[in-house]
C-alpha positions as CSV (number, residue, x, y, z in Angstrom):
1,X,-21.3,7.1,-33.1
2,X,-21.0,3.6,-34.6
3,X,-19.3,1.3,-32.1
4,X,-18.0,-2.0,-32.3
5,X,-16.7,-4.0,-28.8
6,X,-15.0,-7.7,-29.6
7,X,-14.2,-10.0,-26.6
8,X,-13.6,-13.4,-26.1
9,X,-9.9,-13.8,-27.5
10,X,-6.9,-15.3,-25.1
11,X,-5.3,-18.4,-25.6
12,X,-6.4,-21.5,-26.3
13,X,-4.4,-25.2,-26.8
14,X,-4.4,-26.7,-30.2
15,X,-8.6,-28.7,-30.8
16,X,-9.7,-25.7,-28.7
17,X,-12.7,-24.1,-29.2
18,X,-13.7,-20.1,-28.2
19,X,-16.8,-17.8,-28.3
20,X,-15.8,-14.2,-29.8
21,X,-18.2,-11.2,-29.3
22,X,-18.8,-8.1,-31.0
23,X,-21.5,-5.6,-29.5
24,X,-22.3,-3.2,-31.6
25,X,-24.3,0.7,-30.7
26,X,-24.6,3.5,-33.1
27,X,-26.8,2.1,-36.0
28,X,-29.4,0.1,-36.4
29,X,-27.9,-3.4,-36.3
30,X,-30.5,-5.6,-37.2
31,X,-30.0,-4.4,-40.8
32,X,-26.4,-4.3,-41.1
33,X,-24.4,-6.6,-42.4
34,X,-22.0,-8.4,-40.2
35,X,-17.9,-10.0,-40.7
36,X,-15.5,-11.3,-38.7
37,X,-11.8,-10.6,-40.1
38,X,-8.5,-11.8,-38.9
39,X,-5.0,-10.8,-39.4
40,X,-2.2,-12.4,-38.5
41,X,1.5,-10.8,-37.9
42,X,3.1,-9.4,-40.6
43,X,-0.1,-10.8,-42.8
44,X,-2.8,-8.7,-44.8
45,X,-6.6,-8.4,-43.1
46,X,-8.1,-11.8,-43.9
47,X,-11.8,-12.4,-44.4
48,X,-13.3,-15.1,-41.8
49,X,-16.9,-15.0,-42.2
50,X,-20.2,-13.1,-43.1
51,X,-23.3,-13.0,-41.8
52,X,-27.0,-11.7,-43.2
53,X,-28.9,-9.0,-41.2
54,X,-31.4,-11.7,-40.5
55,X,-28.9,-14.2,-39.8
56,X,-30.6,-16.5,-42.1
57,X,-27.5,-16.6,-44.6
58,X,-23.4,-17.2,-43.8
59,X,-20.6,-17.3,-45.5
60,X,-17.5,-18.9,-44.2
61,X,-13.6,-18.9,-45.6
62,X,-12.3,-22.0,-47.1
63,X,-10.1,-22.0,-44.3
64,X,-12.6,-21.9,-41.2
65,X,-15.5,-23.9,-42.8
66,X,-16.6,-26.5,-41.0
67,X,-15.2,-25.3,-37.4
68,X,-16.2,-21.6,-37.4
69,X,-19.9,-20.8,-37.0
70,X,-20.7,-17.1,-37.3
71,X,-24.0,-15.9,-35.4
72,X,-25.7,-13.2,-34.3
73,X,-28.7,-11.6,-31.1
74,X,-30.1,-8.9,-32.8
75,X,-32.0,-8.0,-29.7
76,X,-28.5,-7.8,-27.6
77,X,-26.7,-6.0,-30.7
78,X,-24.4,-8.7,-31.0
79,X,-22.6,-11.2,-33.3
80,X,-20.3,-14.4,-32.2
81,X,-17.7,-16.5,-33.9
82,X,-17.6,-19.6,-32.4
83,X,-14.5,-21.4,-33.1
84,X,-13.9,-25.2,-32.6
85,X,-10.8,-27.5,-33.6
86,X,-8.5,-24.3,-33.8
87,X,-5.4,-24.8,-35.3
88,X,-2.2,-22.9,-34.7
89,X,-2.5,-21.2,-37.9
90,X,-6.6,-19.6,-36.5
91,X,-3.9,-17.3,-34.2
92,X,-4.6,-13.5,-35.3
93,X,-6.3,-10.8,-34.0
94,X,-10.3,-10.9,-34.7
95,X,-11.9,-8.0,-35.6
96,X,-15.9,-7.9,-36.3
97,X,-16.5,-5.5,-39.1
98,X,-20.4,-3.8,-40.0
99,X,-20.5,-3.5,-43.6
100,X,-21.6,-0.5,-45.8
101,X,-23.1,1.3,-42.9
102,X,-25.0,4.6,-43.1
103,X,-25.5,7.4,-45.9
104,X,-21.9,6.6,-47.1
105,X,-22.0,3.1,-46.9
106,X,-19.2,3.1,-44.6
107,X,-17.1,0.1,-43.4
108,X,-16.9,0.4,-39.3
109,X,-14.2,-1.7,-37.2
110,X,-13.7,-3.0,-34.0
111,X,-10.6,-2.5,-32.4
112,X,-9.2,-6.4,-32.2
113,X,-9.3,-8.8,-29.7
114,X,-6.3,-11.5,-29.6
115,X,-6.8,-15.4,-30.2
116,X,-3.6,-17.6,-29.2
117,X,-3.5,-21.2,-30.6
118,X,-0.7,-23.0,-28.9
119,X,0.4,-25.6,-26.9
């Protein structure tokens, strides 16, 4: 059963930085693709950042580029989102997404974890 485990979110003041994590189990990882999402309150499921099987390629929103860096440990079944200089506006819940997974290319979420940008 595909799995996905994000931790690192809590609050953090305005410049900040954080480390999310998303261990993943039930499928082979190192060829998945990887995303972090975010949605804020009330907002639609926003697209953060992408990253390669190999982790040789990423892709970054307008929005985070330049102080989010996406990452992954394929022998610990893991991708990060490090986030620097957050901003109020970065508050949302994270969610690490594996793309296209399995026979029918299924989409497979984690269940959230909570970053707080505020004084």
């Amino acid at each position: 059963q595909v799995q996905l485990v994000e931790s690192g979110g809590g609050l953090v003041q305005p410049g900040g930085s954080l480390r999310l994590s998303c261990v993943a189990s039930g499928f082979t990882f190192s060829s998945a693709r990887m995303n972090w999402f975010r949605q804020a309150p009330g907002k639609e499921r926003e697209w953060v950042a992408d990253i390669n099987s190999t982790g040789a390629r990423t892709l970054y929103a307008e929005s985070v580029k330049g102080r989010f860096t996406i990452s992954r440990d394929n022998a610990k079944n893991t991708v990060y989102l490090q986030m620097n200089s957050l901003k109020p506006d970065d508050t949302a819940v994270y969610y690490c997404n594996a793309e296209r997974i399995g026979e029918y290319g299924r989409d497979y979420w984690g269940k959230g974890t909570l970053v707080t940008v505020s004084p």
